[in-house]
C-alpha positions in Angstrom: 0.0 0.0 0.0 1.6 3.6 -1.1 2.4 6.2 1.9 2.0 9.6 0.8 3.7 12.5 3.1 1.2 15.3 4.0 3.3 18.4 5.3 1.0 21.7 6.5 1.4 23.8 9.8 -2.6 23.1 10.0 -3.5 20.3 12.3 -7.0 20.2 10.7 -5.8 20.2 7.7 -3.4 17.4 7.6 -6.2 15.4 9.2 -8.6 15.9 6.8 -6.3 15.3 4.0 -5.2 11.8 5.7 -8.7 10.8 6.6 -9.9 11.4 2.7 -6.5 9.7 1.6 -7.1 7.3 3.7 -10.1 6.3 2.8 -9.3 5.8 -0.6 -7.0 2.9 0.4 -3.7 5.1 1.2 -1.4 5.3 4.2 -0.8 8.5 5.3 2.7 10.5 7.3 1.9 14.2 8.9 4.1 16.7 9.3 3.9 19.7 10.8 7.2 21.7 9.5 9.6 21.9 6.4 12.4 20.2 9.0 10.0 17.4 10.3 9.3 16.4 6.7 12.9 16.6 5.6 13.8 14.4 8.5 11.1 12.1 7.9 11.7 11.9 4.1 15.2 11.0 4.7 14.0 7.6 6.9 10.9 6.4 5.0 9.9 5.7 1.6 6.9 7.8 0.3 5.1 7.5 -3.1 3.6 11.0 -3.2 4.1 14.1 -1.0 1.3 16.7 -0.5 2.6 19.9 1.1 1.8 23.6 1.9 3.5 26.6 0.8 3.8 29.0 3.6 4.3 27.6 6.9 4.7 31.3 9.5 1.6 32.7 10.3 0.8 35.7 8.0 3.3 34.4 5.8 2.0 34.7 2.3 4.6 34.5 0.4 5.3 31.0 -0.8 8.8 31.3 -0.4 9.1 28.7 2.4 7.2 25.9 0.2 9.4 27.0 -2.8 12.6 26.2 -0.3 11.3 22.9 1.1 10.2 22.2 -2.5 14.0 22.2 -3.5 15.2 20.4 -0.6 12.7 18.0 -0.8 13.8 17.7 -4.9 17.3 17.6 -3.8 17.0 14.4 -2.1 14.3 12.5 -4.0 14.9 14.4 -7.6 12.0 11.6 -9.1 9.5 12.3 -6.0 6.1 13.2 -7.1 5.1 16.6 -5.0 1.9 18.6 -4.9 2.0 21.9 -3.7 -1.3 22.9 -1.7 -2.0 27.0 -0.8 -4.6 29.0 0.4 -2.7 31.6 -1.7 -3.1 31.8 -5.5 1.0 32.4 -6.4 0.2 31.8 -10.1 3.9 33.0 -11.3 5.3 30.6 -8.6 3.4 27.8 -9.4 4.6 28.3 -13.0 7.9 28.3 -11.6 7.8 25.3 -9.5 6.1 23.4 -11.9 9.1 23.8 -14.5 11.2 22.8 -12.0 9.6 19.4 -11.9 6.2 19.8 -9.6 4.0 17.3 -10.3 0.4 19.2 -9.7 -1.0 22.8 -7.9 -3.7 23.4 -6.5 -5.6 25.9 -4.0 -7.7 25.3 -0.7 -9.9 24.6 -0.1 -9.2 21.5 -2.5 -11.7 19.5 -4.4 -11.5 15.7 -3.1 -12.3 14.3 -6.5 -9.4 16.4 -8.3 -7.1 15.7 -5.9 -7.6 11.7 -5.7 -7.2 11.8 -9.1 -4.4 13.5 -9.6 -2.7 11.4 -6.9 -3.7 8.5 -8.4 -2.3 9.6 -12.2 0.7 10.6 -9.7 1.6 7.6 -8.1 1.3 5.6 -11.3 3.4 7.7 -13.2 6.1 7.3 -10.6 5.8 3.9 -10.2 6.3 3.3 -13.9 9.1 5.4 -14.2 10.5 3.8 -11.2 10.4 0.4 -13.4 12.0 1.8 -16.2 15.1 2.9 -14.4 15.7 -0.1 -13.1 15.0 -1.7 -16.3 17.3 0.6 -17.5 20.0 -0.3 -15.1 19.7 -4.0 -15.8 20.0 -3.6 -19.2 23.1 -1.2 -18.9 24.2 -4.4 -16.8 23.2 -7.2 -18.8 24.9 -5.0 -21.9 28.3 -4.1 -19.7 28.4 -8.1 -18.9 27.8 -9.2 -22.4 30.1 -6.5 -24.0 33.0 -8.2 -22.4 31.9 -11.8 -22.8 32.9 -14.3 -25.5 29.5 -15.3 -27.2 31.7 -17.7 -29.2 29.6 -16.4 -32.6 26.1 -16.8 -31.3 23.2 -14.9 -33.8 20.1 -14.5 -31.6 17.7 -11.6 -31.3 14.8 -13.0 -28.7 14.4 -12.4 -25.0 14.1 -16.2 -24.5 17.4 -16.5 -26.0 18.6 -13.5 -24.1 18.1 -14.3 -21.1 19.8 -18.2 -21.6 22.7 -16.4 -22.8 22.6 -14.4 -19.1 22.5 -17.1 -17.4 24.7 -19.2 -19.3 27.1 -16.1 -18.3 26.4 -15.9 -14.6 27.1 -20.0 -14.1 30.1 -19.9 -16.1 32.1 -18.3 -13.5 31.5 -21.2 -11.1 32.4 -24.5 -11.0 29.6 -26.4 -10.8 27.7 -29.3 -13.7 25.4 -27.8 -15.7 22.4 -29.9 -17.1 21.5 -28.5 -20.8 18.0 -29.2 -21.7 15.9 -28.4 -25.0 15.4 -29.7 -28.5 18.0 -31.1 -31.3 19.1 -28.6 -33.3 18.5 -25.8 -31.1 21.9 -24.7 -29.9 22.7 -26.4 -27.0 26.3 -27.1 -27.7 26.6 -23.2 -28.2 25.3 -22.7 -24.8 28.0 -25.3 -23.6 30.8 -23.2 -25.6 29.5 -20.1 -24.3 29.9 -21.5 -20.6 33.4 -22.7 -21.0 34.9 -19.8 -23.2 33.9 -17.3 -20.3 34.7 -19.7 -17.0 37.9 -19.9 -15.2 38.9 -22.7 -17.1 38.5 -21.7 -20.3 42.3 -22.0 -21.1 42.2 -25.4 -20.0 40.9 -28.4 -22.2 37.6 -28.4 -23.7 36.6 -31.9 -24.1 33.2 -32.9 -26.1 31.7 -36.3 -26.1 28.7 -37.5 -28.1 27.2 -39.7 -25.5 24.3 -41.0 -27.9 26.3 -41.9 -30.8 29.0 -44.0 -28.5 28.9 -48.2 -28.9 27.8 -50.1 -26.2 30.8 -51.8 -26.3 33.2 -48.7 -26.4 31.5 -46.5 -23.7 34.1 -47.3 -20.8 37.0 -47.4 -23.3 36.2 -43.9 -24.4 34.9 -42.1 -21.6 37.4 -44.2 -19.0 40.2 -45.3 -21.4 41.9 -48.9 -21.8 45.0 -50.5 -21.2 46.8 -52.1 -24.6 45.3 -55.7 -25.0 42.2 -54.9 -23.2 40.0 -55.6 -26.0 40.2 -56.8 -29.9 42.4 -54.3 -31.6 43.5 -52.3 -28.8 47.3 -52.3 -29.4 48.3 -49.2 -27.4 47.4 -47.7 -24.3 44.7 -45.1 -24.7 43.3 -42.4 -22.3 39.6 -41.5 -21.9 38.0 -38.4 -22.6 37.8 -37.8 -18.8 41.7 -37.8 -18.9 41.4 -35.7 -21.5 39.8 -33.1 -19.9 42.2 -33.5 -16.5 41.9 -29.8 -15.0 39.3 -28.2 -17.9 35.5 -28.8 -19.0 33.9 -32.6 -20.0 30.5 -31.6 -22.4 28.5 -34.7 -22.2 26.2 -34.3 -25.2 22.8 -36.5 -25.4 23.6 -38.0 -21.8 19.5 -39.7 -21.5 20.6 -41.9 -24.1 23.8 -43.4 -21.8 23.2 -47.0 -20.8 22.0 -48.1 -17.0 25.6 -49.7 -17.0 27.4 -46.9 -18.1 25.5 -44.0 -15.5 26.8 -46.0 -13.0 30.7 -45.6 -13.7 30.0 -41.9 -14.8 28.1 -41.3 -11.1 31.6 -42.7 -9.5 33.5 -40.4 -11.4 31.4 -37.4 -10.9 31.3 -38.2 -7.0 35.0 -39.2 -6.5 36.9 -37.9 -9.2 38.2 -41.4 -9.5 38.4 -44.1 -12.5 40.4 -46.9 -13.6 40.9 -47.7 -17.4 39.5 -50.6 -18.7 41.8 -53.4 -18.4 43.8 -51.9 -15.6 43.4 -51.9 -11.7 45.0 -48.5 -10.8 42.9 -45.9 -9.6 43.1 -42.9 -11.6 41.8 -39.3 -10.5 41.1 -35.9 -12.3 39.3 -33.2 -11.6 36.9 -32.3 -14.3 34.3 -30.0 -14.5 31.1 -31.6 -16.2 28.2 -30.1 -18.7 26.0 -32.0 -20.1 23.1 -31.7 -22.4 19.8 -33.8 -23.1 16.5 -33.5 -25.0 15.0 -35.8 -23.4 12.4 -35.5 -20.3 14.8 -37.1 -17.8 12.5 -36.7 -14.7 10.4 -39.1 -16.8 13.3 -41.2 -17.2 13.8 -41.3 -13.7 10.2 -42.4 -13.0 10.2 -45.2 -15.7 13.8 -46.2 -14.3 15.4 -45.6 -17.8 17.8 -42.6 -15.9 19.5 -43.0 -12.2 17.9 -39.9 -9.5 21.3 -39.7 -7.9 23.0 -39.3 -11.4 20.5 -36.7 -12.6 20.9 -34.8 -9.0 24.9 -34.9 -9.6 24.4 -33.3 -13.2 22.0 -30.6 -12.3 23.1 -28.3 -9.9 22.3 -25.8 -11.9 19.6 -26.5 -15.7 19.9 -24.0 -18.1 16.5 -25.0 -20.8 17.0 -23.8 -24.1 13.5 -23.1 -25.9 13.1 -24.3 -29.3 13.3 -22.0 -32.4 9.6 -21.7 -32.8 9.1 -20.3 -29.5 11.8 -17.6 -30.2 10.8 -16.5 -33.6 12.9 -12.7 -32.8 15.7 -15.2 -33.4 14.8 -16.8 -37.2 15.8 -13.6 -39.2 18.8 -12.2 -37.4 19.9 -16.4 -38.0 18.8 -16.7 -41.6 21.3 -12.9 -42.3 24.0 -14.7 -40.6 23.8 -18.0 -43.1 23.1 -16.5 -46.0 25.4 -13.9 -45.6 24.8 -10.2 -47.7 25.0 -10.9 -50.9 21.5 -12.1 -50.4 18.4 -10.0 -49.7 14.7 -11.7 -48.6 11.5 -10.6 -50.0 9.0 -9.2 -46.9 6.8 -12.2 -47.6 9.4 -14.0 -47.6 10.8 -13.2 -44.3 7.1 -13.1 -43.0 7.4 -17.1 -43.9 10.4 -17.7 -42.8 9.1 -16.8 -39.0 5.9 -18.3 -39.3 7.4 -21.4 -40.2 7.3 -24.2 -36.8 11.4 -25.2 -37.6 10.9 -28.3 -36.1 14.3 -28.8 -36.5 15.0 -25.8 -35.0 18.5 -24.2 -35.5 20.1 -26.8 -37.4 16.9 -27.3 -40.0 16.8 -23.6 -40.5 20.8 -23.5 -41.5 20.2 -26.2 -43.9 17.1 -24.6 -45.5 19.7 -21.4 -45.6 22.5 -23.4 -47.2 19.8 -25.1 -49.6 18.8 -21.4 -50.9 22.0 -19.6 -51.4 22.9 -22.9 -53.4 19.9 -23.1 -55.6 18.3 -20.2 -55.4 18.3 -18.6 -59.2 19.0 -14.8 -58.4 20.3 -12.9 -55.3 16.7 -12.6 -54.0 15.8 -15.5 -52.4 11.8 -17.0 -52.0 9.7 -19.3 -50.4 10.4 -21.8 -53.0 14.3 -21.4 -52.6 14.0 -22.4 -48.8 12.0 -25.6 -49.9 9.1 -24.3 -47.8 5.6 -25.8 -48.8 3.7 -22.8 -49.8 0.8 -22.0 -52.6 0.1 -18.8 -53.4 -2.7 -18.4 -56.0 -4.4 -15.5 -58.0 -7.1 -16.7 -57.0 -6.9 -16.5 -53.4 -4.7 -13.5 -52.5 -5.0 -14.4 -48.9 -3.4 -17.0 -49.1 -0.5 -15.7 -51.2 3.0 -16.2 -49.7 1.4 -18.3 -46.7 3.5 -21.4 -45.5 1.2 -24.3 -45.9 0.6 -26.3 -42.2 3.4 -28.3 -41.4 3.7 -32.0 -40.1 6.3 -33.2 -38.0 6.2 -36.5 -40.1 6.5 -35.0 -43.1 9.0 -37.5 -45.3 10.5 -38.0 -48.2 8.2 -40.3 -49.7 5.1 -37.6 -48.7 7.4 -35.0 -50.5 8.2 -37.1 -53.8 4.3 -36.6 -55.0 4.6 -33.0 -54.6 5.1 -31.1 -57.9 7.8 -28.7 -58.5 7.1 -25.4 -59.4 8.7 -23.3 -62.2 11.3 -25.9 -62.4 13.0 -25.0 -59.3 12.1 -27.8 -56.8 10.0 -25.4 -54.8 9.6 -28.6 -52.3 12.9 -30.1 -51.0 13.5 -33.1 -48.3 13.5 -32.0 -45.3 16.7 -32.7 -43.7 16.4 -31.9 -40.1 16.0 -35.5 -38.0 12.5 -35.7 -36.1 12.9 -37.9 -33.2 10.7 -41.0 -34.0 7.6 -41.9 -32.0 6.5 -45.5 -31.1 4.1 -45.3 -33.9 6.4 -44.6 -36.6 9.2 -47.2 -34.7 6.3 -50.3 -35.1 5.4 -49.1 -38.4 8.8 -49.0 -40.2 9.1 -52.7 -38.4 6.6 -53.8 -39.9 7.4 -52.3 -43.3 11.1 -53.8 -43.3 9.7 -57.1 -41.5 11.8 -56.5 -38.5 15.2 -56.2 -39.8 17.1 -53.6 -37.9 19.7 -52.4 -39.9 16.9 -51.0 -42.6 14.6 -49.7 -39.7 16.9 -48.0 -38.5 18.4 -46.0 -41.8 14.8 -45.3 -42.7 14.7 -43.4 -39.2 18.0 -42.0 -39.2 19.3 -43.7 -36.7 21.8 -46.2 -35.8 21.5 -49.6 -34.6 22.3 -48.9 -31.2 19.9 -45.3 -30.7 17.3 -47.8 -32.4 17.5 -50.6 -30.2 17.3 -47.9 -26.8 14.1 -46.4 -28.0 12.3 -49.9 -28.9 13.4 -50.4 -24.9 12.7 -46.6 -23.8 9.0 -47.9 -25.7 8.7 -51.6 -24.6 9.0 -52.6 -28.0 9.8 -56.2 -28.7 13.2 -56.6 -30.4 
């Protein structure tokens, strides 16, 4: 609730003024004298001040409200003041109110003129106090960034803004860093951006694609092995957490590491301490760990895919990166970047290019990008060159330049009965990767009669990510 100072020689006056304030939903100060409000201002936070202009009796002059006007100013210059007289001092209140008084008015007063005005007042104030300190923070936020290495990321969106913040503020600690979001939407940056601004960012950088690491090779490479420890293994070999001995460990895709394998990564995280594979001696380091992840682990967790105490030892701190559709400030400012300025963009062009869902995110749109500076017949690119599905007609205007809706299972098959336009292959294959669905796992079983090295190309996966989601699903193998 606002407090509003009322400052008048006048007993009766100051209560009336708080009882009508008051009754409006305001707490209310009285002073008595220009020193008792000065003291009082300088201890208490007030949202308005109401005060007289002539304080010694058969003073008329205004001159002691224009001096406790300025002191008043002096310590609170953004303070909104009304100055109340019995007196009209029409060449004063002129000059007080260029100096930054917010209203003027004579007694007796009219209640409904001065509510409102203190209500306008108060709201004013408080707004402008907001914009300072949105102000300040962005001064901040732009001091902080100015001296930061953003490693080369393009982004124009407060989502992505405020990831890149607090990608900043973590970096200077040591602590792991869980990476949620999407494929394709930048999480690796995010990592780069973390280590390149750290402490350690003159140490080694170490990155690891969990997901896309054999079964049979996940200790060897994470851990390393001793020569002879398995087939072909002819030389000793350190691990990628030896690697990254004193520096930063990015653990990319870490929901799709193994039961086995969480286990002798939760050691290491605890303890520091590993042995190769083949070898009894203990081994330490001291490694700082990111990781990243599109996948809901605290599902994971509940379906007892993912370890808790594993999950609680990578996220000290989550940083959850939004996909591209839900920070469309970010498509254009991306799409300058990748086709770089010998190319220009039509405004329906660009007006697509947002609207479109990029399901793929960051990597689909830099493909689409690549695709049109390659293809594209002139320096101004279209709709067509970015291999978006659109049809604009004459004969339906609103319509024209519209991206047609888009599945997330669109394929290349769907795409092959799709007429090109103009002969310039208007529809292209999408090549961003959709992570597959049970549905579309049973049904490309059933269309290759079960045999997993052609399910799994038709998906886009290997062998291995294939046979973890048919168990992440309960499908049969």
């Amino acid at each position: 609730m606002d407090t509003i100072l009322i400052v008048d020689d006048n007993q009766a006056v100051c209560s009336a003024l708080a009882l009508m304030l008051e009754l409006h939903g305001f707490n209310t100060h009285t002073c008595l004298s220009p020193d008792a409000a000065l003291a009082c201002i300088a201890e208490n936070e007030f949202a308005l001040v109401i005060q007289d202009m002539n304080f010694t009796q058969d003073t008329t002059s205004g001159e002691e409200g224009k001096r406790l006007f300025f002191e008043l100013r002096a310590q609170q210059p953004q303070l909104p003041i009304i100055l109340l007289t019995a007196w009209t001092q029409l060449e004063l209140a002129v000059e007080l109110v260029k100096q930054g008084a917010a209203d003027y008015m004579g007694k007796p007063w009219d209640d409904d003129k001065l509510l409102n005005s203190v209500n306008n007042l108060i709201s004013l104030h408080t707004l402008s106090k907001q914009n300072t300190q949105l102000a300040r923070s962005e001064h901040q936020r732009m001091t902080a960034i100015k001296d930061a290495d953003l490693c080369g990321i393009v982004f124009g969106s407060g989502a992505m803004q405020r990831c890149i913040d607090l990608a900043l503020q973590i970096a200077k600690s040591d602590v792991s860093v869980l990476i949620t979001g999407p494929n394709g939407a930048g999480k690796d940056k995010l990592a780069d951006i973390i280590h390149a601004n750290s402490p350690l960012k003159h140490k080694p950088f170490i990155k690891v694609n969990v997901g896309a690491l054999p079964m049979e090779l996940l200790e060897a490479e994470l851990f390393g092995a001793e020569a002879g420890a398995f087939t072909g293994a002819n030389k000793a070999r350190i691990g990628r957490f030896e690697a990254a001995d004193g520096g930063t460990l990015f653990l990319d895709e870490i929901g799709n590491l193994p039961l086995s394998g969480q286990v002798k990564l939760l050691r290491v995280l605890q303890t520091g301490e590993f042995e190769r594979l083949g070898s009894h001696q203990t081994r330490k380091v001291k490694v700082r760990v990111l990781s990243a992840t599109n996948a809901d682990l605290a599902e994971d967790i509940a379906t007892g895919r993912f370890r808790e105490d594993l999950f609680y030892r990578l996220n000290v701190i989550e940083l959850a990166l939004p996909p591209l559709c839900q920070r469309q400030d970010d498509i254009l400012p991306l799409v300058g970047h990748f086709i770089g300025p010998d190319f220009s963009l039509s405004k329906s062009t660009q007006q697509a290019l947002v609207n479109h869902p990029w399901p793929g995110n960051v990597r689909e749109l830099e493909n689409a990008c690549k695709r049109a500076v390659i293809l594209a017949p002139s320096t101004e690119l279209t709709i067509a060159d970015f291999g978006l599905l659109s049809i604009p007609t004459s004969r339906d205007t609103s319509s024209a330049d519209k991206p047609m809706p888009y599945s997330h299972h669109v394929n290349a098959q769907t795409l092959s009965h799709v007429p090109a336009q103009n002969n310039r292959g208007a529809v292209a294959k999408i090549d961003a990767k959709i992570e597959p669905d049970k549905y579309e796992i049973e049904t490309a079983l059933a269309e290759h009669n079960g045999v997993i090295a052609r399910v799994a190309k038709s998906l886009g996966l290997s062998r291995q990510a294939l046979y973890r989601r048919m168990d992440k699903f309960g499908i049969d193998k």
